[in-house]
Every structure is written in structure tokens, then in C-alpha cells.
SERO-995447 format. One record per atom (N, C-alpha, C): residue in three letters; x, y, z. Coordinates in steps of 0.2 Angstrom, whole numbers, plus 5000, padded with zeros to 4 digits. Layout:
N
ALAXYZ/...
END
This chain:
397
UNK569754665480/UNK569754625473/UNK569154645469/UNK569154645463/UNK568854665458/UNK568554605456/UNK567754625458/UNK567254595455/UNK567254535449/UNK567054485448/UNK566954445440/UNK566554465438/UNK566554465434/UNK565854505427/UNK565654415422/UNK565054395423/UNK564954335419/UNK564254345418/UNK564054335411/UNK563454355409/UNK562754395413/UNK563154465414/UNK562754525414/UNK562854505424/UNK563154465428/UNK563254455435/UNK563754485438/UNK563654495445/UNK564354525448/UNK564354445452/UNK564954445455/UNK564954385460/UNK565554405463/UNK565554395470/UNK566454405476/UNK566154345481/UNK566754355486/UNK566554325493/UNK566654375497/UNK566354355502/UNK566554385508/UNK566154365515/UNK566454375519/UNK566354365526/UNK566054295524/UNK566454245523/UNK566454185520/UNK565554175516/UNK565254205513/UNK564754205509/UNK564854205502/UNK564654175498/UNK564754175492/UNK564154225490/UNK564254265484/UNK563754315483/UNK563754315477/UNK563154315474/UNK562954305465/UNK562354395465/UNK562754435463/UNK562154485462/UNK562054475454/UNK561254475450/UNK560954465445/UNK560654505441/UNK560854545436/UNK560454585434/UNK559854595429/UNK559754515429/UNK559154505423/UNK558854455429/UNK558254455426/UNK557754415429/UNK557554335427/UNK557654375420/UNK557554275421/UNK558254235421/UNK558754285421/UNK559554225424/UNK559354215431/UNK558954255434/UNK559054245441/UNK558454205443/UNK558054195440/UNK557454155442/UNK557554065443/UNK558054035442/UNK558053985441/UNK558153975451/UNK558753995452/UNK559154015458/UNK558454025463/UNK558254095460/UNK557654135465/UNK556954095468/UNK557054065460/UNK556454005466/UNK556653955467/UNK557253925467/UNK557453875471/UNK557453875478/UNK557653965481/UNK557854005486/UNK557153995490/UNK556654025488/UNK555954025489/UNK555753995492/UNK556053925490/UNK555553845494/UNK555753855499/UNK556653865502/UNK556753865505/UNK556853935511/UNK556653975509/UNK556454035514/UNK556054055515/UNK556254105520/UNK555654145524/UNK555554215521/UNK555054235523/UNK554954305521/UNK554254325517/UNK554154385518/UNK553754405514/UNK553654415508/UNK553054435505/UNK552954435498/UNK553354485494/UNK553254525497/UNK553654605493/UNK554354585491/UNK554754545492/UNK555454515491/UNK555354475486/UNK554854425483/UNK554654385480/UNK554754385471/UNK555154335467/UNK555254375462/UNK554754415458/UNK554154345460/UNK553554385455/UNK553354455456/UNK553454485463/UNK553254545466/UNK553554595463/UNK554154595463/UNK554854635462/UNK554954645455/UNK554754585452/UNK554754595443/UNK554254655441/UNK553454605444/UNK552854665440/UNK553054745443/UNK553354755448/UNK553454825451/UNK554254845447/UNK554554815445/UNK555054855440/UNK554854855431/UNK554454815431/UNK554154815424/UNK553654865421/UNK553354865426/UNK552954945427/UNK553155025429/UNK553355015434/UNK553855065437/UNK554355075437/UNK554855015437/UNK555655055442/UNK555955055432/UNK555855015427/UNK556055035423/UNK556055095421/UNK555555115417/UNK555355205416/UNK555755245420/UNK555955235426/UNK556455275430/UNK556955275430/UNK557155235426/UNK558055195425/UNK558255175431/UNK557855125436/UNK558055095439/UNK558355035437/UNK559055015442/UNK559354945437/UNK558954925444/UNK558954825442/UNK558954765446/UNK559454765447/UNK559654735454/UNK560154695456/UNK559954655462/UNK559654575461/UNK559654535464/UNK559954475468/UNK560154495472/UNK560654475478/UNK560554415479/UNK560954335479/UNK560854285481/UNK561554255485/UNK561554235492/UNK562154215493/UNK562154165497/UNK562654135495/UNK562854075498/UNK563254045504/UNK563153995507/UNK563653975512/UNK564053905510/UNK564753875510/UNK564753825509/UNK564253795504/UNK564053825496/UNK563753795491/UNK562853785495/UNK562853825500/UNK561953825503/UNK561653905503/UNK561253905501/UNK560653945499/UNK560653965506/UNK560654045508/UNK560854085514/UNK560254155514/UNK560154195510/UNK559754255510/UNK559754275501/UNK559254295501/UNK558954335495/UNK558954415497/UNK559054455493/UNK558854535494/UNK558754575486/UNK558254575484/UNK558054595480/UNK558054675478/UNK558454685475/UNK558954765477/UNK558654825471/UNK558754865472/UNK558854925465/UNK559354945465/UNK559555005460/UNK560255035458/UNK559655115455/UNK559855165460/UNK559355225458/UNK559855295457/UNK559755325449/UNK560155395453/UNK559755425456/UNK559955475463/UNK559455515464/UNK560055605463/UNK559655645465/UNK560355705464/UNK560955705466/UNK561155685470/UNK561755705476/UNK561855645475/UNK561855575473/UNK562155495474/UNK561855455470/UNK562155395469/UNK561955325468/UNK561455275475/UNK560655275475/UNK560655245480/UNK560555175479/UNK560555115485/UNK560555045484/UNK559855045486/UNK559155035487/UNK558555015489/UNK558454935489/UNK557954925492/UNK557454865490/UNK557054885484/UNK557054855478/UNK556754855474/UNK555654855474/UNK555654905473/UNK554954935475/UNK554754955483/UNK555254965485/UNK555054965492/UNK554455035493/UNK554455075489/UNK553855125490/UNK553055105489/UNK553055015487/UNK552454995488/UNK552454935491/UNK552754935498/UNK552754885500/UNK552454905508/UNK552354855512/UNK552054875518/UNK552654865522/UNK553154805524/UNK553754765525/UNK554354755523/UNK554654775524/UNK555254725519/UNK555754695523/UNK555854605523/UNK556254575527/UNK556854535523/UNK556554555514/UNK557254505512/UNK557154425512/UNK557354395510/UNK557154325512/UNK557654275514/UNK557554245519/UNK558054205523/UNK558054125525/UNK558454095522/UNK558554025527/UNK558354025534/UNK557853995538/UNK557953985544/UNK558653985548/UNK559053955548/UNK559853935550/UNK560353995548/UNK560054035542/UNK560654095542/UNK560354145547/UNK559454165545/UNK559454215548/UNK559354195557/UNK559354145558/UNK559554145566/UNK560554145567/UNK560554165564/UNK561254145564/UNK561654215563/UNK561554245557/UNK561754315555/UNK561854365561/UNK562354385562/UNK562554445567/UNK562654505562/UNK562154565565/UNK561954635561/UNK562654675558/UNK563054665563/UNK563854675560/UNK564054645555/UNK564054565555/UNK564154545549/UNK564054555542/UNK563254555543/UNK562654575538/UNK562754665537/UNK563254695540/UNK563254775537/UNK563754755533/UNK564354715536/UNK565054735531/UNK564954685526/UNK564254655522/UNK564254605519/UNK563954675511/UNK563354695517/UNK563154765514/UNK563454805511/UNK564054815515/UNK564254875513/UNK564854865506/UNK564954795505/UNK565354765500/UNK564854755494/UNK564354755495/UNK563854755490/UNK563554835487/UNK563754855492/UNK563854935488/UNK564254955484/UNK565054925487/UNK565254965483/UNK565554925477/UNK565354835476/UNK565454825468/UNK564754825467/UNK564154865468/UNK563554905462/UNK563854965461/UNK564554995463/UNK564355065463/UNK563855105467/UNK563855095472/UNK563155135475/UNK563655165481/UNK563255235483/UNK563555285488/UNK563155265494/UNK562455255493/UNK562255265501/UNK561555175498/UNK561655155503/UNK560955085505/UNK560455115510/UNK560055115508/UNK559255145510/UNK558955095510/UNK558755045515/UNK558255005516/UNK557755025521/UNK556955035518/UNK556355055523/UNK555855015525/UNK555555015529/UNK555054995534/UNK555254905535/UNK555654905540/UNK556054845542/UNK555754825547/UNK555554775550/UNK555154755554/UNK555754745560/UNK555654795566/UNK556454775572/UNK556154715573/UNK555854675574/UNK555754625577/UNK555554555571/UNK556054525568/UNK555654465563/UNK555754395565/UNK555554345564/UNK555754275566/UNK555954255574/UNK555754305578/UNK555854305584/UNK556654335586/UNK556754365581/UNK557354405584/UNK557454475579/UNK557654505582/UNK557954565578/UNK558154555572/UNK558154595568/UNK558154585561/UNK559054605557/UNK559154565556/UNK560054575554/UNK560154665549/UNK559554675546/UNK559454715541/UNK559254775546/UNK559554785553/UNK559554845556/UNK560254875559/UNK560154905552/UNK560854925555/UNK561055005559/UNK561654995561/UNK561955065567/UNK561555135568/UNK561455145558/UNK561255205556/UNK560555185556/UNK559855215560/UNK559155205557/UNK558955255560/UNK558355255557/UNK557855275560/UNK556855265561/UNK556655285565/UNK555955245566/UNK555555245560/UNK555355235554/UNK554955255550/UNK554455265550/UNK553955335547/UNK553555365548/UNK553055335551/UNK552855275550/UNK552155225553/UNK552155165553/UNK552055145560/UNK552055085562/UNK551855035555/UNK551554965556/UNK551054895552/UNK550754875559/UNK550254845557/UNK549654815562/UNK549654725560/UNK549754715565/UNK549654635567/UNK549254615570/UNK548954555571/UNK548454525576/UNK548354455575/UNK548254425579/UNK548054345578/UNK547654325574/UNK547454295570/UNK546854245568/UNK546554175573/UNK546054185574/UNK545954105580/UNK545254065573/UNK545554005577/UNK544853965574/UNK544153975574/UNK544254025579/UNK543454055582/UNK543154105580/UNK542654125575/UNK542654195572/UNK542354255578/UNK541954205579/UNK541354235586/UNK541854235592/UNK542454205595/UNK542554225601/UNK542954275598/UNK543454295593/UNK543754325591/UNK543454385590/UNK542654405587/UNK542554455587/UNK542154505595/UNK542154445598/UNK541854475605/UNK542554495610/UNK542854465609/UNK543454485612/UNK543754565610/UNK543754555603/UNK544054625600/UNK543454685601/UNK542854695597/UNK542254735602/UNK541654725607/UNK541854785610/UNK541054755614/UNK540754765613/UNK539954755617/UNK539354715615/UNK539054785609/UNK539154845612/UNK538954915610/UNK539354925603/UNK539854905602/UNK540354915596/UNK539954845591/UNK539954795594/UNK539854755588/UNK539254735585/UNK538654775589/UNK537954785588/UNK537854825583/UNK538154885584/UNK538254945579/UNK538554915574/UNK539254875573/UNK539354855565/UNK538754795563/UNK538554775569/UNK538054725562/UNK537454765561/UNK537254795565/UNK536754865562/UNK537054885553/UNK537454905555/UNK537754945547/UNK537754875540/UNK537954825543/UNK537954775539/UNK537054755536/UNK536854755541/UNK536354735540/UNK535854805535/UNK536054855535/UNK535854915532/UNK536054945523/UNK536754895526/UNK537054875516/UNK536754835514/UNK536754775519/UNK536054725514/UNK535354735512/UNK535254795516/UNK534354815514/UNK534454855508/UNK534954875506/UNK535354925500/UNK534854885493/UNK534954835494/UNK534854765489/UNK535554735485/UNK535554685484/UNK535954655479/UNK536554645483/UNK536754635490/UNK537154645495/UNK537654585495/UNK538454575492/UNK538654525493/UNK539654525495/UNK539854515497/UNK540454495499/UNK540754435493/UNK541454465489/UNK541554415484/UNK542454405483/UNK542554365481/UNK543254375479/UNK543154365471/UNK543554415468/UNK543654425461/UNK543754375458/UNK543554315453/UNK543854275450/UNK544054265444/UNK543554295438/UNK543754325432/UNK544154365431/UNK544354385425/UNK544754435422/UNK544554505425/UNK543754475422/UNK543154545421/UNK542854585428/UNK542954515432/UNK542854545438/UNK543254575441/UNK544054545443/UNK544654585443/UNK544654655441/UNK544654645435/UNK544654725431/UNK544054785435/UNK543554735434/UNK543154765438/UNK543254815445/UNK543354765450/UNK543554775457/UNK544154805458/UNK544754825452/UNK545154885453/UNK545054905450/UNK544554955445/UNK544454995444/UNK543955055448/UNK543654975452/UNK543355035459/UNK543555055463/UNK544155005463/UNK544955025469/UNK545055105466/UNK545355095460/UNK545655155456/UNK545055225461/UNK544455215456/UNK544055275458/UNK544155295466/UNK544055245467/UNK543755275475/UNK544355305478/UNK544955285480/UNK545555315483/UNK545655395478/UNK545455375472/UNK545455445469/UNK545055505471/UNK544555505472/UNK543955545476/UNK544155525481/UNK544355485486/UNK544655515492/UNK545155545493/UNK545855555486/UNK546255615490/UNK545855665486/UNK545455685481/UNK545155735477/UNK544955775484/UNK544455725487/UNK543955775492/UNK544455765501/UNK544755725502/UNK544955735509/UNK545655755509/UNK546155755503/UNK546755755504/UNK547255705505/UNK546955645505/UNK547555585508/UNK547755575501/UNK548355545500/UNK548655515496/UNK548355445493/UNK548255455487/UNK547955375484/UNK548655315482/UNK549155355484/UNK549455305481/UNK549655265474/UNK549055265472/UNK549255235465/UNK548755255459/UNK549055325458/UNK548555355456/UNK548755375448/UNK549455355446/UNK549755355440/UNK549755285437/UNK549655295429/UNK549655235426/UNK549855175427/UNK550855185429/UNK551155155430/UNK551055115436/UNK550755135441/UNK550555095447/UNK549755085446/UNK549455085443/UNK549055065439/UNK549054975436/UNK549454995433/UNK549954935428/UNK550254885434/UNK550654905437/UNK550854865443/UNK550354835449/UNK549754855450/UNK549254805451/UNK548954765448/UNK548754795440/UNK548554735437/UNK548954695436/UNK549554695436/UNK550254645435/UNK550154605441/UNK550054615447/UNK550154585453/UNK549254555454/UNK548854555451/UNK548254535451/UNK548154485446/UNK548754465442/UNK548754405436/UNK548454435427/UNK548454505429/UNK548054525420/UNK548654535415/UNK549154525416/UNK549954525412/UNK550254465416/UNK549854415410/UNK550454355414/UNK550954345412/UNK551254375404/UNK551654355399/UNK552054355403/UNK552754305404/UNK553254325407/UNK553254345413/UNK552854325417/UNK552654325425/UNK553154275429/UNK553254295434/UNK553554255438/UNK553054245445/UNK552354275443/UNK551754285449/UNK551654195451/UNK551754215460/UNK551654135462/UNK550854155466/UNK550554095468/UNK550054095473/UNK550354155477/UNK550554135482/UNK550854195487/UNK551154265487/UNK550954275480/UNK551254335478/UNK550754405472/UNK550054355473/UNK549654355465/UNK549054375471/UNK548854445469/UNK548454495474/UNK547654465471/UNK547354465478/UNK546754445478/UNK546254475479/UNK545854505473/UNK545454575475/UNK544654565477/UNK544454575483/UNK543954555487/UNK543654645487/UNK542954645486/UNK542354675486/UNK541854675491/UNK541454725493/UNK540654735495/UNK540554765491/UNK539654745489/UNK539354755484/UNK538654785488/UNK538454805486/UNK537754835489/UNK537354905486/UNK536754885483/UNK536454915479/UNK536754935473/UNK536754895469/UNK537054855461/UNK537854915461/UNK538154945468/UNK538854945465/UNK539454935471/UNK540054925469/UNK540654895472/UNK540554965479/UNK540654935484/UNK540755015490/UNK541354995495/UNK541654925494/UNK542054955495/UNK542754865494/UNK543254905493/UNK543654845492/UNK544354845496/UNK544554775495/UNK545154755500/UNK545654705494/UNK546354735495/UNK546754675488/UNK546954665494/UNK547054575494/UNK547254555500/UNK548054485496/UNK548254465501/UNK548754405500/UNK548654365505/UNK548954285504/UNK549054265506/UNK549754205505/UNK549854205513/UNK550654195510/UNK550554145517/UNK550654085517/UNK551054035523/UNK550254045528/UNK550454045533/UNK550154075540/UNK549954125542/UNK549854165538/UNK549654255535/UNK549254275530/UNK548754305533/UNK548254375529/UNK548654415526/UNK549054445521/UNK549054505524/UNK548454555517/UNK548154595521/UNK547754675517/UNK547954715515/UNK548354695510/UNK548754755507/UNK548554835505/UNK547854825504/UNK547854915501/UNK546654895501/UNK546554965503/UNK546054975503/UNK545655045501/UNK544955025500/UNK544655075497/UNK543855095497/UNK543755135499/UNK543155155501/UNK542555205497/UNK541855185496/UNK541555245489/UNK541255275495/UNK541355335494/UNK541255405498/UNK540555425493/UNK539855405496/UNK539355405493/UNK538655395499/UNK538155375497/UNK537555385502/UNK537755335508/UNK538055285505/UNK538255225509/UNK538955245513/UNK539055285512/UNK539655265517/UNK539755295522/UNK539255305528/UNK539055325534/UNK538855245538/UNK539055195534/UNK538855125535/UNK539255095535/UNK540155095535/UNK540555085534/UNK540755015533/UNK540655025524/UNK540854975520/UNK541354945519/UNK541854965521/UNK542454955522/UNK542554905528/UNK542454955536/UNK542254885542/UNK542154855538/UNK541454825537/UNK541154795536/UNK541454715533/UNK541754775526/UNK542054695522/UNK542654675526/UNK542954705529/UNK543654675532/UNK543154615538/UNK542554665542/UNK542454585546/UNK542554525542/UNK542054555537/UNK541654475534/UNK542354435529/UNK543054485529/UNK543754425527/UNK543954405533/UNK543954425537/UNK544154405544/UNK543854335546/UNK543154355546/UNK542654295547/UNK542954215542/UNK542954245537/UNK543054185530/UNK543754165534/UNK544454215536/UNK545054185536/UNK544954135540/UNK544554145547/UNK544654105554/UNK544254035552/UNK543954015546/UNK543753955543/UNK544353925540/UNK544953935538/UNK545653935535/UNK546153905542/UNK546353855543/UNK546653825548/UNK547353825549/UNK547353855541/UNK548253875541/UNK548253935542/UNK547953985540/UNK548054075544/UNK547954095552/UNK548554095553/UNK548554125561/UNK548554195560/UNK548954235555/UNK549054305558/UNK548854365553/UNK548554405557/UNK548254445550/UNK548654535550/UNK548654545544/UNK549454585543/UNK548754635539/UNK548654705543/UNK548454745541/UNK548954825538/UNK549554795538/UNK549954835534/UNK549954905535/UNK550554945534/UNK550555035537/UNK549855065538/UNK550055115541/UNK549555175542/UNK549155145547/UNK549155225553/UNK548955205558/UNK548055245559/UNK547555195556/UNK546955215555/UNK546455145561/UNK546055195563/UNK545555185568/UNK545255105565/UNK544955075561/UNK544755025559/UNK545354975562/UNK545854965561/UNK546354935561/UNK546554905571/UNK546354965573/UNK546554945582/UNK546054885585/UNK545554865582/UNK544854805586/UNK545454745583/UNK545654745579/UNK545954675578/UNK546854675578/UNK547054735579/UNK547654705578/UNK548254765583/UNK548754755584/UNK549254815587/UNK549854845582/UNK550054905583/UNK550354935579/UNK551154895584/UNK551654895576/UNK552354865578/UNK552654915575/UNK553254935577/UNK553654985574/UNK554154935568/UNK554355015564/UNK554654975558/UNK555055015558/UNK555754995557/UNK556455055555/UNK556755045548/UNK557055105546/UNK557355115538/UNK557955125541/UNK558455075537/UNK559155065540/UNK559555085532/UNK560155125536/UNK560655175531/UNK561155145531/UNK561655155527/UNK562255135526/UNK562655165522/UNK562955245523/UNK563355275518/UNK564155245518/UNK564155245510/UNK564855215507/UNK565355275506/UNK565055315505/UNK565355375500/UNK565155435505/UNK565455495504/UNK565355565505/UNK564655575503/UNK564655585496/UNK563855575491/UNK563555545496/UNK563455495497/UNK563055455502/UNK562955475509/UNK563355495512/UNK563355535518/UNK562955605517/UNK563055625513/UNK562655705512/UNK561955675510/UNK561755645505/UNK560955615505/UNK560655605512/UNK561055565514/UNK560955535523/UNK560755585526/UNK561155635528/UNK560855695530/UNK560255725528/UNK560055735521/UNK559455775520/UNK558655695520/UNK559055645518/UNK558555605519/UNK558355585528/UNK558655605531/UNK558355625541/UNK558055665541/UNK558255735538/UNK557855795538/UNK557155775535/UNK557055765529/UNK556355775528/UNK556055695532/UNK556355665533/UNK555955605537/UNK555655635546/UNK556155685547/UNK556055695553/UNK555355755554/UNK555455795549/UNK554755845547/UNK554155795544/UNK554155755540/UNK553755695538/UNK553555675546/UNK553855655551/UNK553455625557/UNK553155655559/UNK553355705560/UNK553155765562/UNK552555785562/UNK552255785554/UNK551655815553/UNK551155745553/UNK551555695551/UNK551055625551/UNK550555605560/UNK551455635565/UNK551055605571/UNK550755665573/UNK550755725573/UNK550055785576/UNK549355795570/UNK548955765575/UNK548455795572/UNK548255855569/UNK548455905571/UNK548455965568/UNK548755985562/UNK549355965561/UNK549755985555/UNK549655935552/UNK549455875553/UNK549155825546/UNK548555865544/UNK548055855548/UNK547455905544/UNK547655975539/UNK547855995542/UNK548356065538/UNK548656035530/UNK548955975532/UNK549255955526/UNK548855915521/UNK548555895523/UNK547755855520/UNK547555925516/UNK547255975518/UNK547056035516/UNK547456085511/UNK548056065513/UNK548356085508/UNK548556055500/UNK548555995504/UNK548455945495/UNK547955965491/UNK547455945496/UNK546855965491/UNK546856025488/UNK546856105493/UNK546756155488/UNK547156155481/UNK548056115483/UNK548456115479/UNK548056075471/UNK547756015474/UNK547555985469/UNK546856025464/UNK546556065468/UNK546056105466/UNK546356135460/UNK546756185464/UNK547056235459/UNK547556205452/UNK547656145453/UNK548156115448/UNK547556085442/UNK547056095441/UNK546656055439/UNK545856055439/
END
């Protein structure tokens, strides 16, 4: 059956769901946060999220929105906040920013998603591709494991994606928590180093509150990831204007037409020592979760005192004073600071080709995922690759 078309919407049924996909943002906002109150999920799904990340980025691309709401019986069931991308060979379907995200679970009714069979949830999908027009649905870093059961959004076709996320408990107790995580040798040593920022002078732990100090404290973000891929070769991330813009969207300095909620509105926490920023953390807070979305370190006299530890104890400390955070969501990449407090959990990208087009994309997007693992899990070929950026970056510049 052929789709309804009613102010700039797609709507059908299927597999008894009523499905409203949305192409504008504020048609869909009303709906979106009404969904909100009552679902689960993470932040990266969240309108305000997904707006400042296509406002800044996905537009410029000529990425469309298409904002998935469905229903059951006239009840509010799942959210999936979508993109419409050309790439060369196809039309793909994404999660809407998902390149800056750590997760992506989609947002769900307690009752659906313990309810939803991954079969169901494919052919629901696969109906949703073909009235967007899309060849192949690319969903990445999907947690196999969500709300105590497998995730509906894993479907037949996947594979392991490149780097786990890190989780760990929060307890009430800062001190039994941090002596359980290291021992007596390990935690001496960081308060050695703590205590050596603070002889720095001017030594303080803060969250951003101003404008001025926001601005501030990603502008230090900016630097310092930039001179860490300049001199090491690791990727910054966000090193173009555009994702630039999309933090300070996401940190509340473009509020005009925001959809930014608490739980969605990044909170950017600093070490200060000897009169400059050394090292920062954009952190969220969402329900019963930390999570540390993105971090950054000044590679300077200080930083053989690791300013970074450092500040993540002293949020850690602060979070186990907060009676509602149990869990602390240290976000992709599998780096040594991250194993004291928390365990790596595997994440999968789940495919779904509609098309021929879409099946050929499939194929070369395994290939370079599967060389991508490759050089991410050996040490050797990472190093190699890290060395190669940089010369590249050298020579370019």
C-alpha cells in the first residue's frame, strides 16, 4: 500500500503498529516529548540531541530527518530517530548522528520493548525503508545487551563493531569504591600526582556554569584533542567547525530553537592547575547514569601527572555523593584509564539490505569494517596507523 503523505509525514501500519515517520522537527516535537516521559533510552536518540547534531552537521550533507514514532493500539511503542543519506552505490537509512554517539538504543516503552521479537522489529524495519526510499539500514554501536535482554535492533545481518563501551557501578561509597578498583600502590600513586597538580597553584576541579566558562572549557577541549592528533596521530574527532558547532549546541550556547533537555545538555567539567584548563571531561547526566562522553588532555609540563585520571576520580567522587547515579557509562574506546572503574561490553552494527544497491554497500561496508578491526585490535598496525596520520597530517600542512 502506498504510503499517506500529510504535512511533509509518511504514515502506514504494519505488523499491527501504527507508524508516523516525521520530517520536520518541530511537527515532531510535540509527539517526541510526550514519547520521552515515557521511555527508555539514551541520550543520543533524544530530540534535543539529534536536532543540534543535524543543525550543524547532517544538514550541510544533505542529510534528510526521518523521525520514527509508532504506535500500538493509539499507545506510544518506540521512537527511532533516523537519517536519509546518499552515499555512492545507495540510499542509506542511519540513526540520525550516529557518528557522534557512543550507543544507540532508540527509545522504547518499557512493555514494547520487552515485548518486541527482533523478527518483528526487522520486518517493521524493513517497511520503513522501503516507504523512505532507502536501499540498505545501517544501525551502529548497538548495545546486544539493553534492559536486560537483547536488543530488538539486532538484527540477522551484523557485525561486532570496532570497540566495545565501558560500564561500571557507581556505589554510595567513594572510598570503598576507590579501594576496591585500585590497589594500595596504584591509588597512592594517583593521589601522589593529584597532590602535585595542586602544588602547580591555582588547583581546582569545576563544572562550567557560564556562558564564558563553557566557551571556555571547549575551547580547551578543541585545543588539546587537536595537538593530540597533531603530535600522536589519534583522531580528534571533532576537529571541523561543524562539530565544533554541535557541541556548543549540545552545551546550551545556541539555544534559539533548542529542543536541549537536562538530560541531553552536555556538562563540561575541567582541572585547572597552574592558572590553565589540563584537562577536561563533557559529561551527561541522564536518569541513574554518568555518562563521560568525550575527553581531553593538555600534553604539556603537567602531563606526566595525569590530569585526566585525575579529574575523572574527582567526577567519580562527586557522582557517588548523587543517590540517584548507580552507573557510570565511560563510552567507546578501549583505553587504559577506563579498566579501574568499569568493563568493556560489546556493541553490534546491525544491517538490513532492501535493495541490490543496498546489498553491494553491505559488502564493501564488512570489508573496510573488517580491516578497521584489524588494525584497531593489533598493536602494531595501530601504531603504524597513528604514524601514518600524523606524517600525513604533517605533509598536508
Amino acid at each position: 500500500m502506498a504510503p499517506a503523505r500529510e504535512n511533509a509525514r509518511i504514515a502506514f501500519t504494519t505488523e499491527g503498529f501504527d507508524i508516523t515517520v516525521y520530517r520536520d522537527f518541530e511537527d515532531a516535537a510535540p509527539a517526541w516529548a510526550a514519547l520521552e516521559k515515557q521511555a527508555d533510552g539514551l541520550p543520543y536518540q533524544r530530540l534535543g540531541w539529534v536536532q543540534a547534531w543535524q543543525e550543524a552537521i547532517g544538514k550541510d550533507r544533505g542529510i534528510k530527518p526521518l523521525l520514527v514514532i509508532a504506535r500500538q493500539n493509539n499507545v506510544f511503542a518506540f521512537a527511532l530517530p533516523l537519517g536519509l543519506e546518499q552515499r555512492r552505490v545507495c540510499v542509506a537509512l542511519t540513526f540520525l548522528g550516529q557518528e557522534n554517539t557512543n550507543q544507540n538504543t532508540g527509545l522504547w516503552t518499557p512493555d514494547c520493548h520487552a515485548a518486541m521479537p527482533a523478527e518483528t522489529m526487522s520486518r517493521i524495519l524493513r517497511d520503513i525503508c522501503l516507504h523512505a526510499g532507502a536501499d540498505l539500514l545501517h544501525l551502529t554501536n548497538i548495545p546486544q545487551t539493553w534492559g536486560n535482554r537483547s536488543s530488538p535492533l539486532l538484527m540477522s545481518e551484523r557485525t561486532d563493531s570496532p570497540s566495545p563501551y565501558f560500564e561500571g557501578p557507581i556505589t554510595g561509597d567513594f572510598d570503598s569504591l576507590f579501594r576496591a578498583n585500585f590497589s594500595n600502590k596504584s591509588a597512592k600513586k594517583l593521589m601522589r600526582k593529584q597532590r602535585k597538580l595542586e602544588a602547580a597553584g591555582n588547583f581546582r576541579v569545576f563544572k562550567a556554569q557560564t556562558d564564558a566558562d563553557i566557551r571556555h572549557g571547549l575551547e580547551a577541549f578543541f585545543e588539546q584533542r587537536a595537538k593530540r592528533e597533531a603530535d600522536a596521530g589519534v583522531p580528534s574527532g571533532f576537529s571541523t567547525p561543524e562539530k565544533r558547532q554541535f557541541l556548543e549546541r549540545l552545551a546550551g550556547l545556541h539555544p534559539t530553537g533548542s529542543h536541549l533537555t537536562a538530560d541531553t545538555r552536555l556538562t563540561v567539567c575541567a582541572l585547572e592547575a597552574g592558572g590553565k584548563i589540563r584537562a577536561t571531561y563533557l559529561t551527561l547526566h541522564q536518569g541513574n547514569r554518568l555518562i563521560c562522553y568525550s575527553t581531553s588532555i593538555s600534553h604539556d609540563e603537567l602531563v606526566a601527572q595525569s590530569p585526566g585520571v585525575v579529574l575523572l576520580k574527582n567526577i567519580i567522587a562527586a557522582a557517588c555523593e548523587d543517590p540517584q547515579v548507580e552507573v557510570l557509562d565511560l563510552g567507546l574506546g578501549d583505553e587504559s584509564y577506563k579498566h579501574p572503574w568499569s568493563e568493556p561490553l560489546p556493541l553490534s552494527d546491525s544491517f538490513l539490505a532492501v535493495t541490490g544497491r543496498g546489498r553491494l554497500n553491505l559488502q564493501l561496508i564488512k570489508a573496510r569494517q573488517f580491516a578497521k578491526a584489524k588494525i584497531r585490535n593489533s598493536q602494531t598496525l595501530w601504531q603504524l596507523f597513528r604514524k601514518f596520520r600524523q606524517l600525513a597530517r604533517k605533509l598536508g600542512g
